[in-house]
N, C-alpha and C positions, 0 to 999 in steps of 0.2 A: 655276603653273609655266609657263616661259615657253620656247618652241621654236621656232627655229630652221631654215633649209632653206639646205646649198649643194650645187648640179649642173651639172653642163654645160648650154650652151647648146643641145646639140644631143643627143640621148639615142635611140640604134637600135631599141632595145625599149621602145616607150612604155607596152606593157599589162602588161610584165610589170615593168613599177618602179611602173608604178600600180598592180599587185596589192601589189605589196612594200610600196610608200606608205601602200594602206589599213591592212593589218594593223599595220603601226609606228604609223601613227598611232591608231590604234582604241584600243591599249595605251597609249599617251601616255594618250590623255582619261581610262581606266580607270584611271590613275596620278594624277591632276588636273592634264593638261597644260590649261589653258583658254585662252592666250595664244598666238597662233603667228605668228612674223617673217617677212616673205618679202621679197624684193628683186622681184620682178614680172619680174624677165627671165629670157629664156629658158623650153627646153623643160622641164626639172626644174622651175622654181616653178609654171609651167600648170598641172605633172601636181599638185602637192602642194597650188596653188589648189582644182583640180577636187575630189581627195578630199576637202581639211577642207570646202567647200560641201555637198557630200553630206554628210559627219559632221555637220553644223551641221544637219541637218534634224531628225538624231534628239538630236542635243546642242547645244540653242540657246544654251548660255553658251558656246562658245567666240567667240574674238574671231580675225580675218585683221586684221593690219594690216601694209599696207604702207609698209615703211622708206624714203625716199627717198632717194636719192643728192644728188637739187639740188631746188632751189626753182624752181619754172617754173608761171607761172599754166597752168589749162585742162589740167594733169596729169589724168590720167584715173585715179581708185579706184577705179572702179565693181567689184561685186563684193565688195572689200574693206570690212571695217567699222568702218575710221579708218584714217588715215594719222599717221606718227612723221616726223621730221626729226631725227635726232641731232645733237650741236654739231658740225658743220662747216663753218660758217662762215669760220672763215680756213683751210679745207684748199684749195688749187688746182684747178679742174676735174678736170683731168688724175687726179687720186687722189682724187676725189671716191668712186668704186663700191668700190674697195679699203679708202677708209677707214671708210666704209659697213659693208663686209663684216666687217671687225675690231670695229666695235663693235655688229654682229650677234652676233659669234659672242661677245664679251665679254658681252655682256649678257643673253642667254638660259642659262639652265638646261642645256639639250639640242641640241645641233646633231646636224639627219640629214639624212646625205651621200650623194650618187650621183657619185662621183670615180673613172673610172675611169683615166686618166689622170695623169701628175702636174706638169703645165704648164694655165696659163691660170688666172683668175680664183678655181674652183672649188677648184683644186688648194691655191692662195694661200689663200685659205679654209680650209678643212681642216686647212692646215697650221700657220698659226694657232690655228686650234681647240685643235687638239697640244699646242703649245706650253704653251700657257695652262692645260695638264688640266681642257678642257673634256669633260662627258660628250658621245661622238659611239659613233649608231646608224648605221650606214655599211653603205649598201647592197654585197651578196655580192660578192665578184669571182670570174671565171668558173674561177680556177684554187684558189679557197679552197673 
């Protein structure tokens, strides 16, 4: 099973979307999530980096692989445990992270979302997701 992260770049409460993160994700692996997409940017992927590395200690088949937006030597993975390049080749710079983003969320199983908002990249994402009836675990909003 293959899963998915979209969030802000910037996230106010880090400890407590990384409490949220671990339990979501703990349940994924219990489920046979072993695959998990990340885009590398931003606060929300750190947080969802940082936990699946801890899950990986006590569950060594899962895989982090980092999706790339562009092709650029001397990219840094480190951490991750492969990198993907999807066909984007004829997409424009310019929409390269968007088009990324759409065939993240296309191609994974489960997208889990930390959107509080609903403008900017993350939102675009998710919204997406939507459309497509993708499964999304979508972190609390503070009025639900």
């Amino acid at each position: 099973m293959i899963v998915t992260f979209c969030g802000h770049s910037q996230i106010t409460n880090p400890e407590t979307v990384s409490a949220w993160l671990h339990t979501v994700i703990h349940h994924l692996i219990l489920q046979g999530a072993d695959t998990f997409y990340l885009g590398g940017r931003g606060m929300f992927d750190q947080l969802a980096a940082s936990v699946l590395r801890q899950q990986q200690k006590t569950y060594p088949q899962i895989r982090l692989i980092l999706v790339l937006a562009y092709l650029r030597p001397g990219q840094n993975s480190d951490g991750y445990d492969g990198t993907l390049y999807p066909p984007l080749d004829s997409v424009p710079l310019r929409y390269a992270i968007v088009k990324r983003n759409q065939w993240m969320a296309r191609t994974a199983d489960i997208l889990v979302a930390c959107v509080l908002y609903d403008w900017g990249g993350a939102a675009s994402m998710l919204r997406y997701a939507q459309q497509t009836g993708k499964k999304i675990i979508r972190y609390p909003l503070a009025d639900s």
